[in-house]
Backbone bond lengths (Angstrom), bond angles and torsions (degrees), N, CA, C in turn:
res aa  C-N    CA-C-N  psi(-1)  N-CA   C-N-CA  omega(-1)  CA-C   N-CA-C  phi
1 X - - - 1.454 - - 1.534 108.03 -
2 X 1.402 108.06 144.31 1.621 108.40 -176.06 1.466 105.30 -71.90
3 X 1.321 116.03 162.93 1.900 125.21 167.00 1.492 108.07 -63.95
4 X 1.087 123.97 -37.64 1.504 138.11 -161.23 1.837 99.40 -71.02
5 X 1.365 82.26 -65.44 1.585 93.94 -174.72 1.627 116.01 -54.33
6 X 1.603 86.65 -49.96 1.624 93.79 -179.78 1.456 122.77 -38.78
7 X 1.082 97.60 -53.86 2.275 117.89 175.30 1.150 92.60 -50.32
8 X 0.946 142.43 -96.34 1.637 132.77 -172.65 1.177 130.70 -25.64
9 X 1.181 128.12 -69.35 1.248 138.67 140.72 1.083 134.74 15.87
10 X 1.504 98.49 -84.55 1.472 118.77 157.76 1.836 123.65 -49.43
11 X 1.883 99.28 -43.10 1.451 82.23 172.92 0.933 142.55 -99.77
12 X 1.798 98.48 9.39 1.763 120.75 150.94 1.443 111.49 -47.34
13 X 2.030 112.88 -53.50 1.210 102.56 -174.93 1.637 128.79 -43.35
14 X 1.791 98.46 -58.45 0.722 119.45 177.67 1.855 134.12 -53.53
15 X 0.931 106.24 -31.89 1.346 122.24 151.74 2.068 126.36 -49.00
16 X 1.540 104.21 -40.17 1.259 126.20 -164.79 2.304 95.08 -104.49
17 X 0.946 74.36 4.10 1.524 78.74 174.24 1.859 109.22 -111.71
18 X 1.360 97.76 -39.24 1.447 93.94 162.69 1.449 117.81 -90.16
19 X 1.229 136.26 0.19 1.573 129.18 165.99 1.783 95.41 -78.42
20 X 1.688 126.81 -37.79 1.362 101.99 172.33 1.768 115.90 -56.40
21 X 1.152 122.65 -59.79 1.210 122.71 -169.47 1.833 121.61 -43.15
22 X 1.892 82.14 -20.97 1.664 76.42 -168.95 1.836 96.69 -96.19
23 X 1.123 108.05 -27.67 1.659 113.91 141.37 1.661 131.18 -0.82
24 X 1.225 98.37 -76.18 1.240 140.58 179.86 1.458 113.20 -64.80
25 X 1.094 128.02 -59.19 1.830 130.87 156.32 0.986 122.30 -52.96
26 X 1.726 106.71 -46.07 1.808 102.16 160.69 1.450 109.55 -33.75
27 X 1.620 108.92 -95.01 1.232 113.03 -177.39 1.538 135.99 -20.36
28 X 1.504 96.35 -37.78 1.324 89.80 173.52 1.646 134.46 -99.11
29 X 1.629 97.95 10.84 1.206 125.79 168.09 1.894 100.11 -87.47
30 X 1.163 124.31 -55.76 1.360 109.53 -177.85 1.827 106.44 -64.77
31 X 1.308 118.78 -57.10 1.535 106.01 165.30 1.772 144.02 -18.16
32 X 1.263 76.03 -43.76 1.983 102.23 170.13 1.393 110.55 -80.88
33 X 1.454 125.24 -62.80 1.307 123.91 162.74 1.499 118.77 -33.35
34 X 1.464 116.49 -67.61 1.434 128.08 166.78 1.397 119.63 -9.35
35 X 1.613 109.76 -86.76 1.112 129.32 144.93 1.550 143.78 0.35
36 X 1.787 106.40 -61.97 1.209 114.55 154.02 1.417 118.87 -76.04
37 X 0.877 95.30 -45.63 1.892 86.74 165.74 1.373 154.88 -15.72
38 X 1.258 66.68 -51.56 2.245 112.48 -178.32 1.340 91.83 -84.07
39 X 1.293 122.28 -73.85 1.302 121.88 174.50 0.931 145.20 -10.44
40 X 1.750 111.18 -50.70 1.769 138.29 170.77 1.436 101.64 -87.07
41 X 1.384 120.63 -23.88 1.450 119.40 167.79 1.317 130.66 -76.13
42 X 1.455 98.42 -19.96 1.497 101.16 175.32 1.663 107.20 -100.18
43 X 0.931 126.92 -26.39 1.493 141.12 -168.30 2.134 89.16 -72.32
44 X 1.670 118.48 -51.80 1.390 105.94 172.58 1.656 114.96 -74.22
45 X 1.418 130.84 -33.14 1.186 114.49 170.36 1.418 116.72 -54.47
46 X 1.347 133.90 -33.34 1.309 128.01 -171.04 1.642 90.50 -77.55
47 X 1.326 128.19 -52.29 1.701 127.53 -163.45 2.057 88.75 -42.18
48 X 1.503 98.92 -71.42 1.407 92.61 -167.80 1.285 141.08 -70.35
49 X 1.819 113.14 5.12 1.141 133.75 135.42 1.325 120.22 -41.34
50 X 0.477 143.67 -55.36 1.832 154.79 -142.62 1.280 102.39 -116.27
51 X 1.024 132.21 -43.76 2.317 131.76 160.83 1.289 87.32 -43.69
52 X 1.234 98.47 -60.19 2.504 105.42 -155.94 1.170 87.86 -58.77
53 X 1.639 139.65 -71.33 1.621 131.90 -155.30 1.595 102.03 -70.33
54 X 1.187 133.18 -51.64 1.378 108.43 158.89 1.524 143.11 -64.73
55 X 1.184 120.73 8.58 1.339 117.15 176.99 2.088 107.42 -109.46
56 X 1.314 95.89 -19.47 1.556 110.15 -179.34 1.550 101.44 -89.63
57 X 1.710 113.21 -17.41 1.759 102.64 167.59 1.459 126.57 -62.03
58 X 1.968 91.37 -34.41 1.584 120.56 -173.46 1.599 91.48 -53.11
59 X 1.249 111.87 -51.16 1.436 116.76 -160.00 1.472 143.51 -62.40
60 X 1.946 77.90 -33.52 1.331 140.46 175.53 1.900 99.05 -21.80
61 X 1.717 116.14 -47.38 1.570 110.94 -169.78 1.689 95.88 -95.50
62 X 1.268 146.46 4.24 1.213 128.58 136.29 1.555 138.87 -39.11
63 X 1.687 85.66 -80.63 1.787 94.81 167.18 1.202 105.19 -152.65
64 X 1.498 100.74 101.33 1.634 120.08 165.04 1.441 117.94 -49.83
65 X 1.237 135.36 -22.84 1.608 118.52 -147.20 1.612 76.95 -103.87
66 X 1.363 138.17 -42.42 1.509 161.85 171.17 1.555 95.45 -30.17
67 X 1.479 117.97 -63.17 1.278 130.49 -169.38 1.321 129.07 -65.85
68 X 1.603 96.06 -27.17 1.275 109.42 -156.90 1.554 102.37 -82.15
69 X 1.934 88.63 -41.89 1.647 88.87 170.19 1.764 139.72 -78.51
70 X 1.178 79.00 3.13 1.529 89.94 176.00 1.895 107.26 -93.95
71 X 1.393 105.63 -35.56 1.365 106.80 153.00 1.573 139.78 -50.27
72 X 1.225 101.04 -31.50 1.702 112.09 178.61 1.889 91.83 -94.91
73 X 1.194 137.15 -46.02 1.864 120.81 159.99 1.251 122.23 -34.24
74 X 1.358 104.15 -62.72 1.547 113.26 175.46 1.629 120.57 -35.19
75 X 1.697 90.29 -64.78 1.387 120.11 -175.59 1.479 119.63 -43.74
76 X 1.413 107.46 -55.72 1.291 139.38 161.18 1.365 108.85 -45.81
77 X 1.217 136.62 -84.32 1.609 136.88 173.49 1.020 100.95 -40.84
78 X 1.532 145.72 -53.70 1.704 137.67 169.59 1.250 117.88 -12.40
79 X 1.641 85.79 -77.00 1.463 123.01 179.74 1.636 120.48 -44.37
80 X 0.966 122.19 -52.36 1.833 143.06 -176.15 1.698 96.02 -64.35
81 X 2.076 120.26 -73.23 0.992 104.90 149.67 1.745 155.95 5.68
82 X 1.372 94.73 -84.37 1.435 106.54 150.14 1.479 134.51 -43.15
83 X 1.485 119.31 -25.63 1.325 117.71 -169.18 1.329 108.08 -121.91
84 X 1.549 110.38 7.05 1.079 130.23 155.32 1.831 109.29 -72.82
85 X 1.180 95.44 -75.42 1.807 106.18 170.09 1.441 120.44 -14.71
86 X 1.689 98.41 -53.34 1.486 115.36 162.53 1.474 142.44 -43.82
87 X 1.138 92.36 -39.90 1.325 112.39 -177.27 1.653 110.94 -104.51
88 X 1.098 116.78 -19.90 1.245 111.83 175.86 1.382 101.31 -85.96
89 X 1.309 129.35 -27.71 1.618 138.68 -170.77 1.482 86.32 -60.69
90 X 1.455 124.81 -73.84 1.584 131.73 -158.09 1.529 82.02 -61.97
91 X 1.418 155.42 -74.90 1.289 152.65 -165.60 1.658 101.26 -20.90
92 X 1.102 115.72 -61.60 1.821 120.62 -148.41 1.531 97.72 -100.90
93 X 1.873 125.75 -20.01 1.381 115.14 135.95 1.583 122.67 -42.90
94 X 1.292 115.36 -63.65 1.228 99.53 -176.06 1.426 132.52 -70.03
95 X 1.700 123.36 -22.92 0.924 115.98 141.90 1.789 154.01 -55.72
96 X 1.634 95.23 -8.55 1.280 108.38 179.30 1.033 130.59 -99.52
97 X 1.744 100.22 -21.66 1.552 113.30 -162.46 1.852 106.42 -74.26
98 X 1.603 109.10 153.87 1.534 99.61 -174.08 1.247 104.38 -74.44
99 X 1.593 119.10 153.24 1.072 156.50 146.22 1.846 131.99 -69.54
100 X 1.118 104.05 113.54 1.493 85.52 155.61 1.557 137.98 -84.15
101 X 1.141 110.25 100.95 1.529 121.27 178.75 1.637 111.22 -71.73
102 X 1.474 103.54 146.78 1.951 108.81 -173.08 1.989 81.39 -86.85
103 X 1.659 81.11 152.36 1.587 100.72 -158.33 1.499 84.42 -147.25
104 X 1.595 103.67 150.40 1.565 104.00 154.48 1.465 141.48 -54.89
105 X 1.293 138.83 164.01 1.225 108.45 -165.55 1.771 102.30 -85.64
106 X 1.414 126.80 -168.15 0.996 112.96 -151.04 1.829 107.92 -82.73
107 X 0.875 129.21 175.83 1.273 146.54 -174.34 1.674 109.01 -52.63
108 X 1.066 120.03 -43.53 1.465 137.65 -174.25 1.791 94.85 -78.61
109 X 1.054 114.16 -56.46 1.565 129.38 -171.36 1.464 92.69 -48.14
110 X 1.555 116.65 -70.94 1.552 109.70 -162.60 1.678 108.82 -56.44
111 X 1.664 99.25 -39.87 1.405 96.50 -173.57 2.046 125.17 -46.15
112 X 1.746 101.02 -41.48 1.249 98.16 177.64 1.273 109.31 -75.74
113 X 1.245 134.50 -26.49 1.402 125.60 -159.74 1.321 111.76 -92.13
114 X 1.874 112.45 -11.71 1.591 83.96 -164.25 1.935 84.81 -139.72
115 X 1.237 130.61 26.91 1.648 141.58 175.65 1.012 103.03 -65.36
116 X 1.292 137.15 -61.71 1.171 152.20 -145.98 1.598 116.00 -82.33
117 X 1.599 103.84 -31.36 1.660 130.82 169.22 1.344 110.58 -39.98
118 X 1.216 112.52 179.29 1.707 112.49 -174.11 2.273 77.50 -134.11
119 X 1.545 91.99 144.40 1.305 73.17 -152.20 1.442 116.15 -97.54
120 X 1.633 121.21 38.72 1.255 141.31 165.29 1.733 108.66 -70.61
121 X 1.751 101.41 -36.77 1.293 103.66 -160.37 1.966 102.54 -91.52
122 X 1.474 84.13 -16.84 1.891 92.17 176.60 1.520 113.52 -59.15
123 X 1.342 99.83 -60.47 1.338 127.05 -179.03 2.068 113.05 -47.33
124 X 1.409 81.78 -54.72 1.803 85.30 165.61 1.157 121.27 -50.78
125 X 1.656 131.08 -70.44 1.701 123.50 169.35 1.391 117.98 -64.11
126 X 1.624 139.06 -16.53 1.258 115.13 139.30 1.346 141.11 -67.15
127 X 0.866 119.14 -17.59 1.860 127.91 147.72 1.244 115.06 -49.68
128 X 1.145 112.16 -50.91 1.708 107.21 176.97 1.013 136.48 -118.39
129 X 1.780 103.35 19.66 1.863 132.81 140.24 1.260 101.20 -53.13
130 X 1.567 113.38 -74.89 1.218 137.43 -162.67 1.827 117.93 -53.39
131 X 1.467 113.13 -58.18 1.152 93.82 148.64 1.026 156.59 -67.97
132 X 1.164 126.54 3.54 1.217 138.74 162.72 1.548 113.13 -86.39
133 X 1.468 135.94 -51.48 1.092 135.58 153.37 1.658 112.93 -33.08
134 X 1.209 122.05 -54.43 1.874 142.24 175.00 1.769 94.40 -23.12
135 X 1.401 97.02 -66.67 1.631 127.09 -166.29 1.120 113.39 -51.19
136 X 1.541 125.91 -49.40 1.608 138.29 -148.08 1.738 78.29 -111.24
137 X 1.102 129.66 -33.05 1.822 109.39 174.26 1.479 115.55 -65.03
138 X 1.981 107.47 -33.12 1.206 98.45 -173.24 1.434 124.02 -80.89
139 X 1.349 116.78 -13.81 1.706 124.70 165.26 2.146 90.36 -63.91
140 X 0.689 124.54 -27.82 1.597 108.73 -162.05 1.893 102.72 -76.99
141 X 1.700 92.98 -45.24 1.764 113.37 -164.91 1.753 91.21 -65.21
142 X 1.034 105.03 -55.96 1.536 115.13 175.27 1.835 119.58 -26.79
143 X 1.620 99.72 -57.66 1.460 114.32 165.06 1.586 115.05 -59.22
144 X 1.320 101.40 -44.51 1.507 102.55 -173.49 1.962 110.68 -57.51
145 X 1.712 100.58 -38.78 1.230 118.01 -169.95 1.533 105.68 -60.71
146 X 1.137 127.56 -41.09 1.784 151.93 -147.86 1.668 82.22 -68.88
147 X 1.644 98.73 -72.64 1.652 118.60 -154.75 1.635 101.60 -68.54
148 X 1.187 116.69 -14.72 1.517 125.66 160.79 1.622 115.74 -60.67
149 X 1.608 105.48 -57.46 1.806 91.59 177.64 0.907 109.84 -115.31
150 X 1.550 121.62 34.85 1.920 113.38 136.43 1.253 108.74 -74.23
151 X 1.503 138.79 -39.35 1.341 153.26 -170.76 1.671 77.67 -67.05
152 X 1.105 130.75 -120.27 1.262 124.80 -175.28 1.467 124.47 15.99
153 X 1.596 112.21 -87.71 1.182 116.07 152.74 1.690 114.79 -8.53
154 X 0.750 109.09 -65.09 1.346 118.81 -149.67 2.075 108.54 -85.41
155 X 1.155 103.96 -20.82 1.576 126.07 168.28 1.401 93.26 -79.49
156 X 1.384 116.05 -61.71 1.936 101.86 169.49 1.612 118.81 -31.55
157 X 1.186 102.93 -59.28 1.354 110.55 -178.32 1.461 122.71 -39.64
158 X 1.338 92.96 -58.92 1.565 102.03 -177.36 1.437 105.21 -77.70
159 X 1.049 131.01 4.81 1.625 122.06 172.39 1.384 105.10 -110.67
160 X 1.111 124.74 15.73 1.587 139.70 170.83 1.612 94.40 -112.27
161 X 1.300 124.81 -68.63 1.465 105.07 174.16 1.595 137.17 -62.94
162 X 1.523 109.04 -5.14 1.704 122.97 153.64 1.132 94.76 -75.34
163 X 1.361 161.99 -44.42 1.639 154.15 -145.27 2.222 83.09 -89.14
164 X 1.079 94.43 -63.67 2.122 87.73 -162.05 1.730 92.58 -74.16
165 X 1.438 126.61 -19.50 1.641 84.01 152.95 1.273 122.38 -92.40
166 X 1.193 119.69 19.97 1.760 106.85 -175.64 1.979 83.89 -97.85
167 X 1.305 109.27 -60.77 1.398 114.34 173.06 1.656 112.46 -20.00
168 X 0.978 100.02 -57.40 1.906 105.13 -177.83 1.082 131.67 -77.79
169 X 1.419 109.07 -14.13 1.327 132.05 153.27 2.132 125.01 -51.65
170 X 2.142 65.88 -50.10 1.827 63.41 176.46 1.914 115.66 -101.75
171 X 1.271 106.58 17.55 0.907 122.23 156.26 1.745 123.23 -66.23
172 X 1.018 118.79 -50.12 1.388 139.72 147.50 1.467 132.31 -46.49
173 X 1.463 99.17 -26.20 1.190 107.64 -174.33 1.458 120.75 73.09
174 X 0.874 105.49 29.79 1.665 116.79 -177.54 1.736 97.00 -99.15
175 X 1.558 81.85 154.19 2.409 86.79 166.83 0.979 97.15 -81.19
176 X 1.337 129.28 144.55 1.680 141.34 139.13 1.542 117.37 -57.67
């Protein structure tokens, strides 16, 4: 490999090694967000659960069969909600949880093995340490990325099923 080329190269690698890392915080910055999200989403679907099933009890000696079914909608969107929560919870676990990422070996390691080198020839097997490490992180970041917008996905969801119970709410004529 040329000297010229090599320098570059390398600080292409090196460059593309810190866009993973910053990668990687992303993700686990949208994961966390995610998470809370759902959280405040599930914490108001249950609030407006419980207004709707108590105000349709009030109602309850008008027209029961009316009530009842608006109770099993409600109930139902609760319900779906919730198992959304679930699944998005395990979603933004698995996107969050640490990983072991391939790393150089340790600091001491490179030092004995490669000091003594002239440092054209250093630079050469860290180039093609490094990419190769680059590679086997990005199948990992990749996974991390996946389990990121199923969680997503799935916060959509539940902010579509807060919209048809707030909707049915005012279907009823009830406050949200």
């Amino acid at each position: 490999m040329r000297v010229s080329s090599l320098s570059i190269i390398y600080d292409l690698v090196q460059q593309r090694v810190t866009a993973q890392y910053e990668r990687i915080n992303s993700l686990d910055t949208k994961a966390g967000f995610v998470l809370g999200s759902a959280t405040l989403l599930t914490g108001g679907i249950s609030a407006l659960q419980q207004v709707a099933i108590t105000t349709m009890t009030d109602l309850n000696s008008k027209d029961p069969s009316t009530v009842a079914q608006w109770k099993i909608g409600i109930g139902g969107a609760s319900l779906l909600a919730v198992l959304f929560y679930l699944v998005l919870v395990f979603a933004s676990i698995q996107a969050y949880k640490i990983r072991k990422y391939n790393a150089l070996s340790r600091v001491r390691t490179l030092i004995d093995k490669y000091y003594e080198n002239e440092e054209v020839d250093t630079k050469e097997v860290l180039v093609d340490t490094l990419a190769t490490l680059v590679e086997e992180n990005d199948q990992i970041i990749d996974r991390k990325a996946l389990w990121t917008q199923r969680a997503i996905s799935c916060l959509m969801i539940e902010a579509i099923l807060l919209a048809i119970l707030t909707m049915l709410q005012l279907a009823l004529g009830l406050q949200p």
